[in-house]
BAPA-251850 format. One record per residue (C-alpha): y, x, z; residue in three letters. Coordinates in pm, 1 decimal. Last residue first. Layout:
north,east,up,resn
Y,X,Z,ALA
...
This chain:
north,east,up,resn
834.3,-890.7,2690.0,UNK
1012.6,-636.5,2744.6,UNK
1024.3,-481.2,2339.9,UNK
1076.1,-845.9,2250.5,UNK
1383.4,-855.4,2511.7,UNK
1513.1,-530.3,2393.0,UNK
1564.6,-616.7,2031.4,UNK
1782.9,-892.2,2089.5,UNK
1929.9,-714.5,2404.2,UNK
2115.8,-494.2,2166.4,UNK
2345.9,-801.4,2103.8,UNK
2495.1,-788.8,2435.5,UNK
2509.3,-435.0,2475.4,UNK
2713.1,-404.5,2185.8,UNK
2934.1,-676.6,2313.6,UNK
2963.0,-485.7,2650.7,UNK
3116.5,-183.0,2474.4,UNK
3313.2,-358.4,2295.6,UNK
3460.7,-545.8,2593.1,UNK
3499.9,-230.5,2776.0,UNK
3647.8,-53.2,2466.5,UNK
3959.0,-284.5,2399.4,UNK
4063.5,-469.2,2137.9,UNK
4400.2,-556.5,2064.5,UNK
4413.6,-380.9,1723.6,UNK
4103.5,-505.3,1578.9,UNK
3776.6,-339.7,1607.1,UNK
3433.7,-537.3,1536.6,UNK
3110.9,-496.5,1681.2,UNK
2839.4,-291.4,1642.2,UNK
2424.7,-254.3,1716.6,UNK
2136.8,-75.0,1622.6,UNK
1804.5,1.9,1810.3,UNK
1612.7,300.5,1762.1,UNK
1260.1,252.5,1868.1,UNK
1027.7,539.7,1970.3,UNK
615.1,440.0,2007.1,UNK
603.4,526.7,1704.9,UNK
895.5,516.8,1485.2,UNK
1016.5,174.6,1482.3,UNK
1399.7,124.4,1315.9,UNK
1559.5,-209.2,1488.3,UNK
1760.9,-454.3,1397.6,UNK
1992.5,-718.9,1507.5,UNK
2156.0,-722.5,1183.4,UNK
2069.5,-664.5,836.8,UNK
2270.8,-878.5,651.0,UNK
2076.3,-1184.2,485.9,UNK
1897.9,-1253.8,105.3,UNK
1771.1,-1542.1,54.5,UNK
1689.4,-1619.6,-333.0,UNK
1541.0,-1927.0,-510.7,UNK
1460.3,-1912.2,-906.6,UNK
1469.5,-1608.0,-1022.0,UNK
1420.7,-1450.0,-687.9,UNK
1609.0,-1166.5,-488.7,UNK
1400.3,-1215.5,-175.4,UNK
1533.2,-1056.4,163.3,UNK
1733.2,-720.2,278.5,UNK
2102.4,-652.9,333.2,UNK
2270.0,-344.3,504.7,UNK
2418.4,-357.2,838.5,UNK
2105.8,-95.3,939.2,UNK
1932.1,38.8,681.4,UNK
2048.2,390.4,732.3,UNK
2366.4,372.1,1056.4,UNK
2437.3,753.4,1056.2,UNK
2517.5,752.9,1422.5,UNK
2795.4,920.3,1573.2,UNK
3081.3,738.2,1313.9,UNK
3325.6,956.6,1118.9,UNK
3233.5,1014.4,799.6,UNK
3052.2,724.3,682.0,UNK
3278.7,481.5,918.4,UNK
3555.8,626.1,740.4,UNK
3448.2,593.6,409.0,UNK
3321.2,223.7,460.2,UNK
3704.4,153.5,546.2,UNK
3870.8,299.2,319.7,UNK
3658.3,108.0,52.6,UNK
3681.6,-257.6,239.3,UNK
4069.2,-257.4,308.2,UNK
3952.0,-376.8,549.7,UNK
3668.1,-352.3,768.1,UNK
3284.4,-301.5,794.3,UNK
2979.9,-484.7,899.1,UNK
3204.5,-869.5,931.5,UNK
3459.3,-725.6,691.8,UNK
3203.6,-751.2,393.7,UNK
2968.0,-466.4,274.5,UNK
2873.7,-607.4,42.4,UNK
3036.7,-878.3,-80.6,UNK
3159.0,-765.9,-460.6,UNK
2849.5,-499.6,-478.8,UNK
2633.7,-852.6,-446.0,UNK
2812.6,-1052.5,-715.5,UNK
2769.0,-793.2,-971.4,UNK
2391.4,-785.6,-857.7,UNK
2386.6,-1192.4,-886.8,UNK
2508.9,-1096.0,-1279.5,UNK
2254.1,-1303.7,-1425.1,UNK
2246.7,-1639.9,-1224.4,UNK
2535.4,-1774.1,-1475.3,UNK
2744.2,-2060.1,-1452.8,UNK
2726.4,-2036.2,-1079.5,UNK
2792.8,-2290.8,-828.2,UNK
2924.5,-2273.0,-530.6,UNK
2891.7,-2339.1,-122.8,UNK
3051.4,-2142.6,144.9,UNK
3022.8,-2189.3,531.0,UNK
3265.3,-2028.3,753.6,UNK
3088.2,-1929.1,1136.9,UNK
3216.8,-1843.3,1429.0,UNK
2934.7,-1658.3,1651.2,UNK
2685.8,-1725.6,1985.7,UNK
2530.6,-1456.9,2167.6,UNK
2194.9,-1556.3,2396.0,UNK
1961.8,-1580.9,2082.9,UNK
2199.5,-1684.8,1788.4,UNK
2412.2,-1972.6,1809.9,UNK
2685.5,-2124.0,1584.8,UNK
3014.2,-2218.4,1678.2,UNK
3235.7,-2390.5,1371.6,UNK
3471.9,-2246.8,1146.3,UNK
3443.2,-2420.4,935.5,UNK
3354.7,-2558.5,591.2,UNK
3496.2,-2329.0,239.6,UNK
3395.3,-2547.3,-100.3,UNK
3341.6,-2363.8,-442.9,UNK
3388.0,-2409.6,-771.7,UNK
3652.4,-2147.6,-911.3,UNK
3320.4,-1892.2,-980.6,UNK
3283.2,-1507.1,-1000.5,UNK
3625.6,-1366.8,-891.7,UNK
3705.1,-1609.0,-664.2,UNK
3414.9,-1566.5,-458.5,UNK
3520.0,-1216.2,-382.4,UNK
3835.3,-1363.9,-289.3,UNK
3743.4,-1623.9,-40.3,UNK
3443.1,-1387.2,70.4,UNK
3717.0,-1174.2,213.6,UNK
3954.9,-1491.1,329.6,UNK
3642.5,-1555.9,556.8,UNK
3591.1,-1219.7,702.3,UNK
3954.0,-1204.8,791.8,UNK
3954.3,-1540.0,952.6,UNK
3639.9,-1467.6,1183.3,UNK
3838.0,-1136.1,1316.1,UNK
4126.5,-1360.8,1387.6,UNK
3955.5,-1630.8,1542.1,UNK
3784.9,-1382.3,1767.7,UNK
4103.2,-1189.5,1857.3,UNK
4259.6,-1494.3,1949.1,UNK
4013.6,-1603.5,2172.2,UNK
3739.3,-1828.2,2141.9,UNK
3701.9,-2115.5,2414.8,UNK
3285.1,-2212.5,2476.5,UNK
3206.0,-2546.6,2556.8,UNK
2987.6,-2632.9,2220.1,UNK
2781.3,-2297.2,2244.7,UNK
2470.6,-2433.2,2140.8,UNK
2340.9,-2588.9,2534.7,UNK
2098.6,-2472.2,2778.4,UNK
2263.0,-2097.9,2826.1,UNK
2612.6,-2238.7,2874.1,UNK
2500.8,-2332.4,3184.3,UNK
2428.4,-2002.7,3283.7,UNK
2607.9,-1756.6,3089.3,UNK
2593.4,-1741.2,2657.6,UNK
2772.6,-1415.8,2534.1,UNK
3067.6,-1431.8,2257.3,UNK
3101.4,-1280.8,1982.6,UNK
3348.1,-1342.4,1643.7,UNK
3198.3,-1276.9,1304.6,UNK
3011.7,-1516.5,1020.3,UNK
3210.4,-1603.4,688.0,UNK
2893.1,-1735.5,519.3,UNK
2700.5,-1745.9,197.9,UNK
2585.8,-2046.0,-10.8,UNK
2469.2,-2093.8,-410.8,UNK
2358.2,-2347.2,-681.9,UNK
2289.8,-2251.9,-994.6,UNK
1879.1,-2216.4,-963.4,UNK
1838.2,-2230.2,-591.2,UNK
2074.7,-1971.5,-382.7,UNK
2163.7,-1809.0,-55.2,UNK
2362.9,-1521.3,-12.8,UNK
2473.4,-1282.7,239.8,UNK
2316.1,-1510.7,534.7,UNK
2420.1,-1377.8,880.9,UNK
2183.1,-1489.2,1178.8,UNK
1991.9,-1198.7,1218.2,UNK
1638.6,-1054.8,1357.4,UNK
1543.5,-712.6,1234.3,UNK
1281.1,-484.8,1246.4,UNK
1240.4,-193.0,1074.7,UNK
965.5,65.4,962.3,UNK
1030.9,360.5,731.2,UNK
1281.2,383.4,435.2,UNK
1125.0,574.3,145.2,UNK
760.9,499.0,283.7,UNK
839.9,151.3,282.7,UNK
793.5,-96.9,530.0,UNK
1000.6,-405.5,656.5,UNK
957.2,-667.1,931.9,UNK
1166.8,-964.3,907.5,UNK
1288.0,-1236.9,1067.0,UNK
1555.9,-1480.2,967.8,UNK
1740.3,-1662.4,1270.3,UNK
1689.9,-1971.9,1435.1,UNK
1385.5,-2006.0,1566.5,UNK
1424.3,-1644.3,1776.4,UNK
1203.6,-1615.5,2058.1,UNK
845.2,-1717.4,1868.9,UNK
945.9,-1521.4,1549.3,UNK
1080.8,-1216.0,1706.5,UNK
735.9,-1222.1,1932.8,UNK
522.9,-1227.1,1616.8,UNK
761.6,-948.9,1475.8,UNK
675.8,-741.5,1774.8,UNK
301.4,-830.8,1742.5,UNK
300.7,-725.4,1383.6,UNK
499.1,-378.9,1464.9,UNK
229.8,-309.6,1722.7,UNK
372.3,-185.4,2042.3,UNK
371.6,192.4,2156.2,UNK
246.2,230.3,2480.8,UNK
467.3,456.8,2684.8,UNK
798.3,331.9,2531.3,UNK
1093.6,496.8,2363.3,UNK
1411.8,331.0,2362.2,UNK
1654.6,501.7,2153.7,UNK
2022.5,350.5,2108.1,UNK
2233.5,351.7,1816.1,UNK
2636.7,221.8,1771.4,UNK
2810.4,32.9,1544.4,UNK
3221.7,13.1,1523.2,UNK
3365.1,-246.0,1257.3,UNK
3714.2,-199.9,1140.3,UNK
3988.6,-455.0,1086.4,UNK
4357.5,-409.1,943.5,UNK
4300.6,-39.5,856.7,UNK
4547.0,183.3,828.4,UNK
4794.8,59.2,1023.0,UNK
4828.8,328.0,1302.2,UNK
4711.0,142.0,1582.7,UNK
4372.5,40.3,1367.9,UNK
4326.0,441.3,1324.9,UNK
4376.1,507.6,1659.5,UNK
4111.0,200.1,1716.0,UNK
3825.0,418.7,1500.0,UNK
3927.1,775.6,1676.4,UNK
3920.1,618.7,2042.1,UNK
3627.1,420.3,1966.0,UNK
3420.6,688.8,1840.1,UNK
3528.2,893.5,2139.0,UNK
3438.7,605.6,2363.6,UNK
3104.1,573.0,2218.7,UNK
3030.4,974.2,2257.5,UNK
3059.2,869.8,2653.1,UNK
2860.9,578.8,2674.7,UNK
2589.8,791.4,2516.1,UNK
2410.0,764.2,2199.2,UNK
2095.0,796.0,2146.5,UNK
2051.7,936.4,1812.5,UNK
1687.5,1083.7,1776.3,UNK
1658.4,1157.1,1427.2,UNK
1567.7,903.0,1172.1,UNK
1287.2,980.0,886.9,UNK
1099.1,725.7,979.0,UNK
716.3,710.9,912.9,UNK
579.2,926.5,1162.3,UNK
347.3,678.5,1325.3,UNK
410.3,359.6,1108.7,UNK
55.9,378.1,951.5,UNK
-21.1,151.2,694.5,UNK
-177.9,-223.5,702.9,UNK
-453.4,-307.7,525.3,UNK
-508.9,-620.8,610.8,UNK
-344.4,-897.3,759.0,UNK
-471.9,-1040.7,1071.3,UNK
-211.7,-1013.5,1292.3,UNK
38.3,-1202.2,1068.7,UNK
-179.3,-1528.4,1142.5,UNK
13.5,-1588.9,1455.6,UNK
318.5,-1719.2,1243.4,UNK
123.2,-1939.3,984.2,UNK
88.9,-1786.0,635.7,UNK
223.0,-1737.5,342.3,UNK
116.8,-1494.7,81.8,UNK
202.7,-1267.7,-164.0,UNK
28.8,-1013.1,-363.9,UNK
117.6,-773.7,-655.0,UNK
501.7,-750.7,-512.8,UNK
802.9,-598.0,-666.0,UNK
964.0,-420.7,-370.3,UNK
1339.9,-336.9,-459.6,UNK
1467.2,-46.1,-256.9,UNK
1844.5,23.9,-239.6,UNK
1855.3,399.9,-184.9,UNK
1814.0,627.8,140.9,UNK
1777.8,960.8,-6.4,UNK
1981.6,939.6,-301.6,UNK
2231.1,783.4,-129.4,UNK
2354.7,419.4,-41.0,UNK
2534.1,356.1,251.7,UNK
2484.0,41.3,454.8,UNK
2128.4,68.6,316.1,UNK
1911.9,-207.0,93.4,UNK
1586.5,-392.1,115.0,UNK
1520.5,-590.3,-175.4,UNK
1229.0,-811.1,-184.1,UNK
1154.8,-890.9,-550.4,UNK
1363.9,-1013.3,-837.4,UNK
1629.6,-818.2,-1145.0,UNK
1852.0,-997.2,-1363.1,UNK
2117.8,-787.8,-1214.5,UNK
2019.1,-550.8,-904.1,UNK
2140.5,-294.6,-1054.9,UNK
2491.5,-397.7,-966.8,UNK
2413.7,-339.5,-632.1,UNK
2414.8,73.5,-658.9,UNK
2171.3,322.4,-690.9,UNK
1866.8,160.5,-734.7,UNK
1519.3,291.6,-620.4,UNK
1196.3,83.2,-759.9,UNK
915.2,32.9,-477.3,UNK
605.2,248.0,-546.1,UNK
374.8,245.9,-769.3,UNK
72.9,-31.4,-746.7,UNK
50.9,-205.3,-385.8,UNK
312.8,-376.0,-391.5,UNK
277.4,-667.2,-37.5,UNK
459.1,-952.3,1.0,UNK
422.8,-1149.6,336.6,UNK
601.0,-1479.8,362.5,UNK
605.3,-1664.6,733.1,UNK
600.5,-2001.1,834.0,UNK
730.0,-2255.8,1065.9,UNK
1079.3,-2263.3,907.5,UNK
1355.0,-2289.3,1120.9,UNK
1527.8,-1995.7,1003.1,UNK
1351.5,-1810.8,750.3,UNK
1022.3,-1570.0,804.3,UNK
937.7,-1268.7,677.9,UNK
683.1,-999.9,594.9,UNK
758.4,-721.7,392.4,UNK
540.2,-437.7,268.8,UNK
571.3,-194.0,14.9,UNK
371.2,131.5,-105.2,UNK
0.0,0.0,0.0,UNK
C-alpha cells in the first residue's frame, strides 16, 4: 500500500477508506494542478518539493461502519514514518513568536496574522492509529475525521470543523469560520447559544468572511453569504459565515482552491505577506498542518482545513494548534486558546 485515507463527515454514521495501492500518490506543486483532477488530496500549509500536495488516486474504496475500521487489512507501519523533528515548543519560545508576529500587527503590516504552535506528547504504549481515529469518530459527531498515510507525508490525524469547499455537480459551499471561545459548565450541555463574542472575535470572523467574499467574486457573481452564527466543535465553539454558489464550470476547482487557500482564518492579510512571514519566522515548521485534505470528486467533493490535527510517529505525537493575532490581542489569551483546542487531540490520546 502507497496511500491510505480513511474518513468520516460530520454527522454521518459512516466512514470512507480509500486505499492506492499501485504507484504512489501523484505530487503537485501548486493548487492549480488540481484542475480537472479527483482523488483524496492531502495538501501542506507550505508547499515544497519535499512536502507537496499529494493526490491519492484510489484502486479500492470502501465504506464501512465506524468500529469496522479495525479490521482493515493490510495496514503499513507508522513506526518511523514521519519525517518531523521533535518541536515541542515551550511557553517561553511562544512568547517570542508572539512578540515578533504582534510587533508586526502594531506596526501595520499586517491587518490579521495567525500564530500556530507544536507540542510533543509521547506515550509509553503507543496507540493504534485506527483506534485513535475510532475514538475521534465516537467524541467528535460533528466534525470531519480523518486519518491520513503516505509515505511522502507520514501519519496524521485530524478532527476539524472548517469546510474549504463543498460541492455536488454545480453547486458549491465554503465557510467564513474563526473566532474562539471555550465551553464552561453550563455552557458545556448546550451549542454555544449564551455565549457574548467580543470585538476582537467579530472582527477576526469579519475579515475571514470579506476574504472568501472576494475570492468568490472572482469565479462566480451567484452566491449567497448567511451568518455569522455560533457553531460548536468539541468543547470550543466558533463564528461561522456560510457561502453557497454555483459554478458554470467544475473545471478550474484547482484555480478556485490556490484563490482560498490559505484564507485569513490559517493565515492573515494581506494573504502573501503574510504566509511568508509565518514561513520564515514561526518555531515550528507547521507540514500538513492548516493545510486542506478530503475528496476532490467529479461529481461530489469535501474537502476541509486541516485543523485539530495531529502527526503520529510512534508512540510520539506532535500536536498542532494556532490562533489568530489582531492588534488588541494579547498572549495569555492566545496562549490559553491554543491550549484549548490542543485538548482535541489530547482527550483521545487520554482516553
Amino acid at each position: 500500500m502507497t496511500g491510505l485515507a480513511i474518513f468520516r463527515l460530520p454527522h454521518a454514521s459512516e466512514v470512507t477508506c480509500v486505499r492506492q495501492v499501485k504507484g504512489t500518490p501523484e505530487e503537485l506543486r501548486s493548487c492549480q494542478e488540481l484542475n480537472g483532477r479527483s482523488g483524496f488530496v492531502v495538501a501542506p500549509f507550505e508547499v515544497t518539493p519535499s512536502q507537496p500536495i499529494l493526490l491519492i488516486h484510489p484502486d479500492y474504496t470502501e465504506t464501512m461502519a465506524v468500529d469496522d475500521v479495525m479490521h482493515i487489512p493490510d495496514m503499513p507501519s507508522f513506526e518511523g514514518s514521519s519525517v518531523c523533528t521533535n518541536v515541542s515548543g515551550s511557553r517561553g519560545t511562544y512568547a517570542i513568536d508572539f512578540a515578533n508576529f504582534h510587533s508586526q500587527l502594531s506596526l501595520g503590516f499586517f491587518q490579521k496574522i495567525v500564530l500556530a504552535r507544536c507540542t510533543d506528547v509521547k506515550v509509553d504504549r503507543p496507540l493504534p492509529p485506527l483506534e485513535l481515529f475510532r475514538r475521534a469518530c465516537m467524541r467528535y459527531p460533528r466534525m470531519f475525521i480523518a486519518l491520513v498515510w503516505t509515505e511522502k507525508s507520514g501519519c496524521w490525524l485530524t478532527a476539524t470543523p472548517e469546510i474549504l469547499l463543498e460541492g455536488v455537480g454545480n453547486h458549491w459551499r465554503t465557510i467564513a469560520l474563526a473566532g474562539t471561545m471555550q465551553l464552561e459548565g453550563e455552557q458545556l450541555s448546550g451549542e454555544g447559544e449564551t455565549i457574548t463574542w467580543s470585538t476582537k472575535n467579530i472582527q477576526e470572523q469579519r475579515i475571514v468572511a470579506t476574504y472568501i467574499t472576494e475570492c468568490l467574486e472572482q469565479f462566480t457573481s451567484d452566491f449567497h453569504e448567511e451568518g455569522p452564527c455560533t457553531v460548536r466543535a468539541a468543547n470550543l465553539v466558533h463564528l461561522r459565515s456560510d457561502f453557497t454558489f454555483s459554478l458554470s464550470d467544475n473545471g478550474h476547482i484547482g484555480d478556485l482552491l490556490h484563490a482560498l487557500h490559505p484564507t485569513p482564518a490559517v493565515c492573515g492579510l494581506p494573504k502573501r505577506a503574510a504566509h511568508h512571514f509565518i514561513i520564515h519566522n514561526e518555531y515550528a515548521s507547521r507540514r500538513y498542518y492548516s493545510g486542506f485534505m478530503g475528496m476532490l470528486g467529479t461529481e461530489e467533493t469535501h474537502l476541509y482545513v486541516s485543523l485539530r490535527c495531529m502527526n503520529i510517529e510512534g508512540g510520539l505525537y506532535h500536536l498542532y494548534a494556532g490562533g489568530g493575532l489582531l492588534k488588541d490581542s494579547s498572549e495569555e489569551m492566545e496562549w490559553q486558546e491554543t491550549e484549548a483546542k490542543l485538548q482535541t487531540m489530547r482527550k483521545i490520546l487520554e482516553k
